[in-house]
BAMARBA-695385 format. One record per residue: chain; residue number from 1; x, y, z of N, C-alpha, C, O in turn. Coordinates in Angstrom, 1 decimal. Layout:
A_NUM_X_Y_Z_X_Y_Z_X_Y_Z_X_Y_Z
...
//
This chain:
A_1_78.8_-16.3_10.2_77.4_-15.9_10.4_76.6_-17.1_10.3_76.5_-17.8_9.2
A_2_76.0_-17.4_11.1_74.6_-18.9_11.2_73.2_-18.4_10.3_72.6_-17.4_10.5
A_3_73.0_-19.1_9.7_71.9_-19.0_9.4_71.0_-20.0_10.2_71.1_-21.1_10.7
A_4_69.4_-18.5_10.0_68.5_-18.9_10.8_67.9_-20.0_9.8_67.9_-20.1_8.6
A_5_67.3_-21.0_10.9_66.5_-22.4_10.2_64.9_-21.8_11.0_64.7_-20.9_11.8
A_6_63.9_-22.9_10.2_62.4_-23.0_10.7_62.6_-24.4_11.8_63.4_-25.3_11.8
A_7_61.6_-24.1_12.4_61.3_-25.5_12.9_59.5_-24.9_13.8_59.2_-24.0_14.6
A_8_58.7_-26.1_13.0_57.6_-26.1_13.2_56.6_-27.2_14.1_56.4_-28.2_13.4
A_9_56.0_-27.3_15.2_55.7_-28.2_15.7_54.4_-28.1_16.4_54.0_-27.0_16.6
A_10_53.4_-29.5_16.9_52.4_-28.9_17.3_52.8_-28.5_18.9_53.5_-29.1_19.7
A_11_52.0_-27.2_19.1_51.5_-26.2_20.1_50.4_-26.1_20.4_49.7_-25.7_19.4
A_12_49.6_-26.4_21.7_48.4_-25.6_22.4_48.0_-24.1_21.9_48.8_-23.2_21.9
A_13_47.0_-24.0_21.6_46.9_-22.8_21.1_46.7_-21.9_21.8_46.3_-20.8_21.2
A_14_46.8_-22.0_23.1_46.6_-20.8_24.2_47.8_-20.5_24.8_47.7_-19.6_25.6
A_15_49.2_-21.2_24.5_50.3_-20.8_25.0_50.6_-19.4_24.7_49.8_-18.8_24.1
A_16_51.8_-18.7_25.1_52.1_-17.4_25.0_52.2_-16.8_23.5_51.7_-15.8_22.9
A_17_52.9_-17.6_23.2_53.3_-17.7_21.4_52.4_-17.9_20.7_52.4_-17.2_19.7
A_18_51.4_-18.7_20.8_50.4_-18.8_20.1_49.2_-18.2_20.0_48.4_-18.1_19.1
A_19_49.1_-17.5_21.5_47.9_-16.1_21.6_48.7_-15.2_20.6_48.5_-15.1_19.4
A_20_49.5_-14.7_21.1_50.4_-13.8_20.2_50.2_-13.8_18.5_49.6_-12.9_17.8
A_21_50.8_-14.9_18.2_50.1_-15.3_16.6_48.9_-15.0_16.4_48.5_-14.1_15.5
A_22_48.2_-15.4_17.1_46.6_-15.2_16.7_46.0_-14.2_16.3_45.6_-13.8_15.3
A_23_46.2_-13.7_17.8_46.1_-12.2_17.9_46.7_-11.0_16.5_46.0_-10.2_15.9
A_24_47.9_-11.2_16.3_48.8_-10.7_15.1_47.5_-11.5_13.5_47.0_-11.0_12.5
A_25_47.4_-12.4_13.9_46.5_-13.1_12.4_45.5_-12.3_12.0_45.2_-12.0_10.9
A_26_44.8_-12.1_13.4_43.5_-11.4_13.3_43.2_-10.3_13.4_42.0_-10.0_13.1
A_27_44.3_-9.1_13.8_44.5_-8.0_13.2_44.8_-7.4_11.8_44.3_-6.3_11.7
A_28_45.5_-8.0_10.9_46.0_-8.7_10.1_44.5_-8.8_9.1_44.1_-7.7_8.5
A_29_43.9_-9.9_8.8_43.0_-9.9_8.2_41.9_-9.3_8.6_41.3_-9.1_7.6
A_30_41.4_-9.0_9.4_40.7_-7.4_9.5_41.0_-6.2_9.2_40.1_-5.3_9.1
A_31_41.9_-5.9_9.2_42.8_-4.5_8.7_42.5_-4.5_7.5_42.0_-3.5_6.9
A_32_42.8_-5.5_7.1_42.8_-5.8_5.3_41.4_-5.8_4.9_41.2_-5.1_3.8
A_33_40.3_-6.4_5.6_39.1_-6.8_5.6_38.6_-5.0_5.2_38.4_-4.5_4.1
A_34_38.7_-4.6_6.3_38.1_-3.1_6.3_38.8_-1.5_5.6_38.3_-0.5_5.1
A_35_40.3_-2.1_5.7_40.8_-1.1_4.4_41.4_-0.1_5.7_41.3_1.1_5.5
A_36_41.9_-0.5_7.1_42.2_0.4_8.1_42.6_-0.9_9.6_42.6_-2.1_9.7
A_37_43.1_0.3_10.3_43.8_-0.7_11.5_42.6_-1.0_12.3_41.8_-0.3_12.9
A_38_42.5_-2.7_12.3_41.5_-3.0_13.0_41.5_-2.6_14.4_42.6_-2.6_15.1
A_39_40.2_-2.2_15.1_39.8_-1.7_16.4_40.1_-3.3_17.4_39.7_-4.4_17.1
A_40_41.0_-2.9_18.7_40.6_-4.0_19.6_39.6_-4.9_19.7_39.7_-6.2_19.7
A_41_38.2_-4.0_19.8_37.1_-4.4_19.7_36.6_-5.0_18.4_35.3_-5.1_18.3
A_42_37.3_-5.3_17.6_37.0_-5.9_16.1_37.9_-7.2_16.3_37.5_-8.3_15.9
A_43_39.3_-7.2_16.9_40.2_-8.1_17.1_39.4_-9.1_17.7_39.1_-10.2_17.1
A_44_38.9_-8.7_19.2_39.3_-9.4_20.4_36.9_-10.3_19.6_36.1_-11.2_19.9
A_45_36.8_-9.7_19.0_35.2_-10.3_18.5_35.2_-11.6_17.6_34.6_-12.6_17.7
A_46_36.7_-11.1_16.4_37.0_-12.3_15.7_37.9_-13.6_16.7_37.8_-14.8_16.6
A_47_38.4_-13.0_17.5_39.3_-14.3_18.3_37.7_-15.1_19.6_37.9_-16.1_20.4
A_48_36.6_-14.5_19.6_35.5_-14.6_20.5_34.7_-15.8_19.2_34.4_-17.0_19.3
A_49_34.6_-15.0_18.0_33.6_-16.3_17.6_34.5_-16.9_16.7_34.1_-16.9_15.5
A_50_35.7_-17.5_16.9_36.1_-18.5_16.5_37.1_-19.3_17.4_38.3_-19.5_17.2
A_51_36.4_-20.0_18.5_37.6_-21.0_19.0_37.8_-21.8_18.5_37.1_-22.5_17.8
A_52_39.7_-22.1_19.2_40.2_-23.0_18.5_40.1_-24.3_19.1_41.0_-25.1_18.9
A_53_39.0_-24.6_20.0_39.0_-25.7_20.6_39.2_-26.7_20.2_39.8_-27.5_21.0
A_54_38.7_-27.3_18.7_38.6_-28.3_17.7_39.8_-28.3_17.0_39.8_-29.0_16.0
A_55_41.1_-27.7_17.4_42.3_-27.8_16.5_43.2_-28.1_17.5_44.2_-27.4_17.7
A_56_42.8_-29.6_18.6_43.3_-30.4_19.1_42.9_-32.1_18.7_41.7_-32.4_18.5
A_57_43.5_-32.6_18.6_43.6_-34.1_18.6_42.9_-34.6_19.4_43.1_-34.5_20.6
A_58_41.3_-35.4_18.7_42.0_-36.1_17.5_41.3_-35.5_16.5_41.5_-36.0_15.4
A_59_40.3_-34.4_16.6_39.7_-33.5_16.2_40.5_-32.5_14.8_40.1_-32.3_13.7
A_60_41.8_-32.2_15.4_42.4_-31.2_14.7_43.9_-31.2_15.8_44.2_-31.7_16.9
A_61_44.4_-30.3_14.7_46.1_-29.8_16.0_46.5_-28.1_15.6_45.9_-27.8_14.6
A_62_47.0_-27.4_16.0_47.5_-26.6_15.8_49.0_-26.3_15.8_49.6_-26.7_16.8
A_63_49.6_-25.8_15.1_51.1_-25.7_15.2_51.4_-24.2_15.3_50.6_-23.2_15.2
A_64_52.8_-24.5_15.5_53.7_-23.3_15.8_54.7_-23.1_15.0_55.4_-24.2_14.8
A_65_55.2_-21.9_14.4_56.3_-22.5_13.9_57.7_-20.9_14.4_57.6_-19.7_14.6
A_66_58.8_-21.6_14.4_60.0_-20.6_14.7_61.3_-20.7_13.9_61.8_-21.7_13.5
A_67_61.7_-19.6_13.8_62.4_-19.2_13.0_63.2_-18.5_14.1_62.9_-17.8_15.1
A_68_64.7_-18.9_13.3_65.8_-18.6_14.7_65.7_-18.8_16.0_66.6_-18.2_16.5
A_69_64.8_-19.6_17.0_64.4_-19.6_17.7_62.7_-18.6_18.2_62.1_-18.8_19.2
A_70_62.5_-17.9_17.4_61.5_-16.7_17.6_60.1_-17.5_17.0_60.1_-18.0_15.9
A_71_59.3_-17.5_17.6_57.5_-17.9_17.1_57.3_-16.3_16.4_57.3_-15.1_16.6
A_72_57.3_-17.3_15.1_56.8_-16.3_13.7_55.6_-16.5_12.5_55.2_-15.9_11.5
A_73_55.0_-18.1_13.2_54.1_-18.7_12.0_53.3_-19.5_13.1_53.6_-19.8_14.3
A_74_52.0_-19.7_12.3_51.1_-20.6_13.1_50.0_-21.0_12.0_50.0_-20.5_10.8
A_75_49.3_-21.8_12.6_48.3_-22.8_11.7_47.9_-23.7_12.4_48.5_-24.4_13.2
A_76_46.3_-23.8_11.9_45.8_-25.4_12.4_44.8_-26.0_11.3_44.5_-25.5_10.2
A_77_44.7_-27.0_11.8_43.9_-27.7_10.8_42.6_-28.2_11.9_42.8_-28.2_13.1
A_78_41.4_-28.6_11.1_40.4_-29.8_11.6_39.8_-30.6_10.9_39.4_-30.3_9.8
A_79_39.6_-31.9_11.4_38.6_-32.6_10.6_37.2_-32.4_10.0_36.4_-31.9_10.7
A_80_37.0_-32.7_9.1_35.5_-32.2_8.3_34.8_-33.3_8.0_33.6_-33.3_7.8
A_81_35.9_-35.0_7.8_35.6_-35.7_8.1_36.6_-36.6_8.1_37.7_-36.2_8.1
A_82_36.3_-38.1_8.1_37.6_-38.9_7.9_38.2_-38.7_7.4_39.2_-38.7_8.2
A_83_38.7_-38.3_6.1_39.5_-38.1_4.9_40.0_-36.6_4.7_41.1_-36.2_4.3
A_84_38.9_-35.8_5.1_39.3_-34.7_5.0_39.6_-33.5_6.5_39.2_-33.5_7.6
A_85_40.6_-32.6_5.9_40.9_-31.7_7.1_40.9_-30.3_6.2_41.0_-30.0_5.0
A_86_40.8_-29.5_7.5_40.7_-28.0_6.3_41.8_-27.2_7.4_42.0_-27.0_8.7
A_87_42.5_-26.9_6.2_43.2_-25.5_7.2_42.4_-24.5_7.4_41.2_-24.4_7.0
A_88_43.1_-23.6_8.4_42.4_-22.1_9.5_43.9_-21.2_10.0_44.9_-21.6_10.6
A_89_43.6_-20.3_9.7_44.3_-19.3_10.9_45.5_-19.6_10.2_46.4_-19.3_10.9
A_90_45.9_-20.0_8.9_47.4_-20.1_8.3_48.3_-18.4_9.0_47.7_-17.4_9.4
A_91_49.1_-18.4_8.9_49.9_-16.6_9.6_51.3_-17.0_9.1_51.7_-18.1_9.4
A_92_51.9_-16.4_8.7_53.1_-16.4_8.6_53.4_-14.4_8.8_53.1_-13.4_8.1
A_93_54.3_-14.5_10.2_54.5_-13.4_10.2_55.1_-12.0_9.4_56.3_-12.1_8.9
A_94_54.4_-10.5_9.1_55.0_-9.9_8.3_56.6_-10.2_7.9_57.1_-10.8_6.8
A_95_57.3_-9.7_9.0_58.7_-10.3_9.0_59.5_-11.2_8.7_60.7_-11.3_8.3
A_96_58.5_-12.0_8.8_59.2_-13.5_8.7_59.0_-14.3_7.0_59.4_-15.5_6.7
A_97_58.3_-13.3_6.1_57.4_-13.6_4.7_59.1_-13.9_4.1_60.2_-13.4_4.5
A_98_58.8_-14.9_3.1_60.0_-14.9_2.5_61.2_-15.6_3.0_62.1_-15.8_2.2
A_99_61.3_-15.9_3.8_62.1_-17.4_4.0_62.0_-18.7_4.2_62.8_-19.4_4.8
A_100_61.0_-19.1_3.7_60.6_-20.5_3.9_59.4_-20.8_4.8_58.9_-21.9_4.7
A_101_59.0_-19.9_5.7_57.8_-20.4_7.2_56.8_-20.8_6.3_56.4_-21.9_6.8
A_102_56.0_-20.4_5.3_54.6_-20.4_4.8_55.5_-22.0_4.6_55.0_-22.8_5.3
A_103_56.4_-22.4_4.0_56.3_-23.5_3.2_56.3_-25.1_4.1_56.0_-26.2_3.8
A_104_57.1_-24.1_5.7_57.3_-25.5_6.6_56.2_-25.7_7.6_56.0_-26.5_8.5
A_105_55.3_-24.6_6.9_54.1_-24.3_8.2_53.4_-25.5_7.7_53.2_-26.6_8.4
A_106_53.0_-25.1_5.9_52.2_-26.0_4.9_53.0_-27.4_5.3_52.4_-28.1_6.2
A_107_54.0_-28.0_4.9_54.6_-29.4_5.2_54.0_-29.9_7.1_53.7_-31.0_7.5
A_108_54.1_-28.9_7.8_53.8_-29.7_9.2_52.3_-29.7_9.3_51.9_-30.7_9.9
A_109_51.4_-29.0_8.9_50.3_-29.1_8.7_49.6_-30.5_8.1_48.8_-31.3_8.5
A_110_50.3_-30.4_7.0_50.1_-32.1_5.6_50.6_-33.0_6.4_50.3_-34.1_6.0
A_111_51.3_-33.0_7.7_51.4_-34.2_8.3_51.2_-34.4_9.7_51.6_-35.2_10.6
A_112_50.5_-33.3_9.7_49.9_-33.2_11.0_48.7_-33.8_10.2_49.1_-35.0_10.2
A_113_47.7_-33.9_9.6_46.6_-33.9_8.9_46.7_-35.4_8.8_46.0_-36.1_9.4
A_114_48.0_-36.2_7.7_48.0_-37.4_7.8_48.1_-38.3_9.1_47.5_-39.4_9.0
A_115_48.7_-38.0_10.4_48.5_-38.6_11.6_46.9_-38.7_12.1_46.4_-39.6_12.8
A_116_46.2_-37.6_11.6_45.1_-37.6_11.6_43.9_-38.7_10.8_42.7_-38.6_10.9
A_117_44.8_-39.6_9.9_44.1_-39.8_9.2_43.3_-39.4_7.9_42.3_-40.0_7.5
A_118_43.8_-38.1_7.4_43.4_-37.4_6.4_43.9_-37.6_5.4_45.0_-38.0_5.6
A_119_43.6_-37.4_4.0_44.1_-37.6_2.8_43.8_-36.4_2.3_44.1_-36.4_1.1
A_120_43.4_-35.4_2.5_43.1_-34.6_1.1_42.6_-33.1_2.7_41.7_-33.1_3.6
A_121_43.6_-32.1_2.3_43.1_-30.5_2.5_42.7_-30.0_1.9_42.8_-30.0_0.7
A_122_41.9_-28.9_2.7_40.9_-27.8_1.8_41.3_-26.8_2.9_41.9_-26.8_3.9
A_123_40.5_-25.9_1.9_40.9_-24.2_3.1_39.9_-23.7_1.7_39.5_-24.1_0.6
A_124_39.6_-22.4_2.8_38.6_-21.3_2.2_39.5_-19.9_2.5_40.4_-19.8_3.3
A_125_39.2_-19.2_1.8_40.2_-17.9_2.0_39.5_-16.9_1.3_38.5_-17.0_0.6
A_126_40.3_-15.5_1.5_39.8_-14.1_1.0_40.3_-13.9_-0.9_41.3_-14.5_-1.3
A_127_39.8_-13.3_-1.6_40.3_-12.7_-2.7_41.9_-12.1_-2.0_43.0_-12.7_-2.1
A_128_41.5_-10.6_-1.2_42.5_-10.1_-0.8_43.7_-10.6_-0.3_44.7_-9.8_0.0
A_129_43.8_-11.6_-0.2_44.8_-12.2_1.1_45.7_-13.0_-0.6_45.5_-14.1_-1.0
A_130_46.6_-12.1_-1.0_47.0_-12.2_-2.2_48.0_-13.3_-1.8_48.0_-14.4_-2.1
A_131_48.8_-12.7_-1.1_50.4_-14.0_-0.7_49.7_-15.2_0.0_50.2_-16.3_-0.4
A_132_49.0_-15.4_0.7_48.4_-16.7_0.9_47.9_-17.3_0.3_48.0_-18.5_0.6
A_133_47.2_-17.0_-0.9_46.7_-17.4_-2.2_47.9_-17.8_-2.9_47.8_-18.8_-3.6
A_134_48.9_-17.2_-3.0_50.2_-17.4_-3.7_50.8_-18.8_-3.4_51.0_-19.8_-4.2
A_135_50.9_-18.6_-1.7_51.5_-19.3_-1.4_50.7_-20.7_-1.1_51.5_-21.5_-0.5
A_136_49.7_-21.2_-1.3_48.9_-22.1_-1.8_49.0_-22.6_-2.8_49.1_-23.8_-2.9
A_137_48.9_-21.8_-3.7_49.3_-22.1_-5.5_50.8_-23.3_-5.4_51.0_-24.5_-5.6
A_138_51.4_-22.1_-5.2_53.2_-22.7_-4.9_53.2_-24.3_-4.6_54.1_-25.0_-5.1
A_139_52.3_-24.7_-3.6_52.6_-25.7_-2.5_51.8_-27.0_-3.2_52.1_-28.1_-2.7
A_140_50.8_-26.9_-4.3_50.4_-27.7_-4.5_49.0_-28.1_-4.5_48.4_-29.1_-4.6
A_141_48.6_-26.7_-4.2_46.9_-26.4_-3.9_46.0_-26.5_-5.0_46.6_-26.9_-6.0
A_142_44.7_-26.2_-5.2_44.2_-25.9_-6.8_42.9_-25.4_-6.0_42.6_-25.6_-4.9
A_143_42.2_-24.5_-7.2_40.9_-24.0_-6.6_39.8_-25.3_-6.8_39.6_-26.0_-7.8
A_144_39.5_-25.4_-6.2_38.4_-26.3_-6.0_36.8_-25.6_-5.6_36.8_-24.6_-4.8
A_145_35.4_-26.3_-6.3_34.4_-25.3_-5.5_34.3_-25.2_-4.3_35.2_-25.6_-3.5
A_146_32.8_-24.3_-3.9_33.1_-24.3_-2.7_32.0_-25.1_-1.7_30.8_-25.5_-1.9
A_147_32.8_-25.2_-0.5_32.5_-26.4_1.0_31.6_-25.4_2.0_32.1_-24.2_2.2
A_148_30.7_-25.7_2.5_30.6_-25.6_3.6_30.0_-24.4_3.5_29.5_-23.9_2.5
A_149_30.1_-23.8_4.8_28.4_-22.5_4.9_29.3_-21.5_4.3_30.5_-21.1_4.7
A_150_28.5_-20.9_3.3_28.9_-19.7_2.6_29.0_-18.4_3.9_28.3_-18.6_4.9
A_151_29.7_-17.1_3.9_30.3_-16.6_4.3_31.2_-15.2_3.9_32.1_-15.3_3.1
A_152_31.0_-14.3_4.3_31.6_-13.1_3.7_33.3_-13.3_3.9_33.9_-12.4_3.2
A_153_33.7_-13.8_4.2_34.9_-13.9_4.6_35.4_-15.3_3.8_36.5_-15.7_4.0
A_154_34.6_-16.0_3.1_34.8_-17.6_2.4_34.7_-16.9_0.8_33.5_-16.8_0.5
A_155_35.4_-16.6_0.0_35.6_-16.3_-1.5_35.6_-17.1_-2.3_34.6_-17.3_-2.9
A_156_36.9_-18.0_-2.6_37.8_-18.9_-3.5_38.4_-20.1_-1.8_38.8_-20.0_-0.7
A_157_38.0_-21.3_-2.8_38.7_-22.7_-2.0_39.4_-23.2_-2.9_39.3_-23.1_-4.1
A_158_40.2_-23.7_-2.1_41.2_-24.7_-2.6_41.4_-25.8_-1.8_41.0_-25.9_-0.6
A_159_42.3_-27.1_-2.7_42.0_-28.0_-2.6_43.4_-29.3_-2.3_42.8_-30.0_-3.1
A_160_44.2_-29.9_-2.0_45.2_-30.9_-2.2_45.2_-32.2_-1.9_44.9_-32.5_-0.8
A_161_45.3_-33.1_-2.6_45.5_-34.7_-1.9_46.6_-34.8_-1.6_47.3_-34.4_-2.5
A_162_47.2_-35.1_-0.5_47.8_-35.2_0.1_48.6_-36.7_0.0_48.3_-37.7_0.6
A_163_49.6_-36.5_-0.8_50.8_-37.7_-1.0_50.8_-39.3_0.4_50.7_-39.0_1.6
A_164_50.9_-40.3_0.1_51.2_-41.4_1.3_52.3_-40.6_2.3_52.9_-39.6_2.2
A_165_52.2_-41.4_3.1_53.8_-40.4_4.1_54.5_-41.4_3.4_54.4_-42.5_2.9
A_166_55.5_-40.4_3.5_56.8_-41.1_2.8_57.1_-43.0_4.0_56.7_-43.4_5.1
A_167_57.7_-43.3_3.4_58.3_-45.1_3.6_59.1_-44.8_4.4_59.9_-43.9_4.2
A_168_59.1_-45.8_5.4_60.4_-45.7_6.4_61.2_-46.5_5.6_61.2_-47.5_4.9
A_169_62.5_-45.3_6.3_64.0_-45.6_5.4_64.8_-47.2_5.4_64.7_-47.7_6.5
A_170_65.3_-47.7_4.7_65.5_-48.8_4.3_66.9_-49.2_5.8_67.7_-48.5_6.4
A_171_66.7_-50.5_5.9_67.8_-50.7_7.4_69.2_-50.6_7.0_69.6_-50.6_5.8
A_172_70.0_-50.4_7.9_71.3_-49.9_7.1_71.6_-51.4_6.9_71.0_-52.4_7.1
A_173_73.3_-51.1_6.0_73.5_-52.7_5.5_73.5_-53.4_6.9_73.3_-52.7_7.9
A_174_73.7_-54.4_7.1_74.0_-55.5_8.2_72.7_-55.5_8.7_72.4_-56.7_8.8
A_175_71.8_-54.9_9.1_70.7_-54.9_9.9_70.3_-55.9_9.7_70.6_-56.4_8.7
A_176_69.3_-56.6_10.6_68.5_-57.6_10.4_67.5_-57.4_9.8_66.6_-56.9_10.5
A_177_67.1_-57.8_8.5_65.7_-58.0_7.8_64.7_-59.0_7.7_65.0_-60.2_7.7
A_178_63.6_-58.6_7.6_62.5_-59.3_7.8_62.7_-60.7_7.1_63.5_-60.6_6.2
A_179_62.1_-61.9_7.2_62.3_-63.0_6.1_61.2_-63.3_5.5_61.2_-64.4_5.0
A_180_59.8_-62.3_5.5_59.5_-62.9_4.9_58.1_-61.7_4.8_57.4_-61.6_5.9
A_181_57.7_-60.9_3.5_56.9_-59.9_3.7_55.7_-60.1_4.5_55.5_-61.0_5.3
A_182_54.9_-59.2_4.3_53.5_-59.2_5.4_52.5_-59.7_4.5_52.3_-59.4_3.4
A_183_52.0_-60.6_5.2_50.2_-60.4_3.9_50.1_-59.6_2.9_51.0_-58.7_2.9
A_184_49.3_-59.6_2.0_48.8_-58.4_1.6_47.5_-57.9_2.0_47.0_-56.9_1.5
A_185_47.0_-58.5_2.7_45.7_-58.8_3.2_45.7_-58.3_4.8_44.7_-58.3_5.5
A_186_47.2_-57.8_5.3_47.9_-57.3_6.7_46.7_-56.1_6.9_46.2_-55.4_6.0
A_187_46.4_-56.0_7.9_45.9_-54.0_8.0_47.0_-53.2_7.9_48.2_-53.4_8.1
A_188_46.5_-52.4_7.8_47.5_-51.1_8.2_47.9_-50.5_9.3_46.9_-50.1_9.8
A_189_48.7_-50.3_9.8_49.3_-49.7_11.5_48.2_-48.8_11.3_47.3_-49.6_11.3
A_190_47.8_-47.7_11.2_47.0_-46.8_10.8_45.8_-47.2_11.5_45.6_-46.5_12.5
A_191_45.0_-48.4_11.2_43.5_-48.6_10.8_43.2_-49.3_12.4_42.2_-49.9_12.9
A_192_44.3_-49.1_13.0_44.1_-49.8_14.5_43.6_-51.2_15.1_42.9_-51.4_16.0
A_193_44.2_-51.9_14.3_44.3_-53.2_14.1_44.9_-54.2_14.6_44.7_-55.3_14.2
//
């Protein structure tokens, strides 16, 4: 018997998989919102005043994520400013809760965010949305006050700095190595230099 793996990557957010997600997200926290199954016309109003236009590069990205081959998670991030990015639209499918997606969603996001040039995420979220809040906690989040235009739907923020990217791996033996380090005074690949 194979076990199913995640694998999360960025996606357009208008592809088939990722309307899908959305759609599923924003039923989902309106349901919860109102205490009943959200009406089409409640769906299709939250997916109207929130595009995800800005959760493309170099603005923002959006991901996808699958599990056994199946799109079961999604998420995007955007910039707020240089430094900072905020997650949006985190989803990890009912189904899919509990095997790891919230955690590989969170990891491709944090480095989707650092390609961005970001150091530090934030996100705003509901009281209700109890496992997301969880699963925030888990990951290395903290509450932080709060950002940005207050909002019925904005409760509790949280907050992460976001670690360097890890170092590229060391040359295997024999390889040829450098002879002789860089400045310290070098720019950074990063800084577009």
């Amino acid at each position: 018997m194979s076990r199913q793996t995640w694998s999360v990557g960025p996606e357009h957010f208008a592809t088939a998989d990722a309307a899908r997600l959305r759609l599923a997200y924003y039923a989902e926290v309106a349901g919860r919102y109102w205490g009943r199954p959200a009406t089409e016309a409640e769906i299709a109003h939250g997916l109207a005043e929130d595009p995800p236009d800005a959760l493309t590069p170099p603005t923002g990205e959006f991901v996808v994520g699958r599990y056994g081959g199946e799109a079961a998670c999604c998420g995007g991030l955007r910039l707020l400013d240089a430094g900072t990015a905020e997650l949006t639209r985190v989803y990890v499918s009912p189904a899919a809760r509990g095997t790891g997606g919230g955690g590989a969603l969170l990891a491709a996001l944090a480095e989707a965010a650092r390609r961005l040039g970001a150091h530090r995420l934030v996100l705003d979220t509901r009281l209700d949305l109890v496992e997301a809040r969880g699963l925030y906690l888990k990951h290395g989040f903290r509450e932080i006050p709060a950002y940005g235009e207050p909002g019925p739907y904005s409760q509790i923020w949280y907050g992460k700095e976001l670690d360097a990217p890890a170092p590229a791996p060391a040359p295997a033996p024999g390889a040829a190595r450098p002879t002789r380090p860089a400045p310290a005074s070098a720019p950074h690949p990063r800084d577009g230099q």
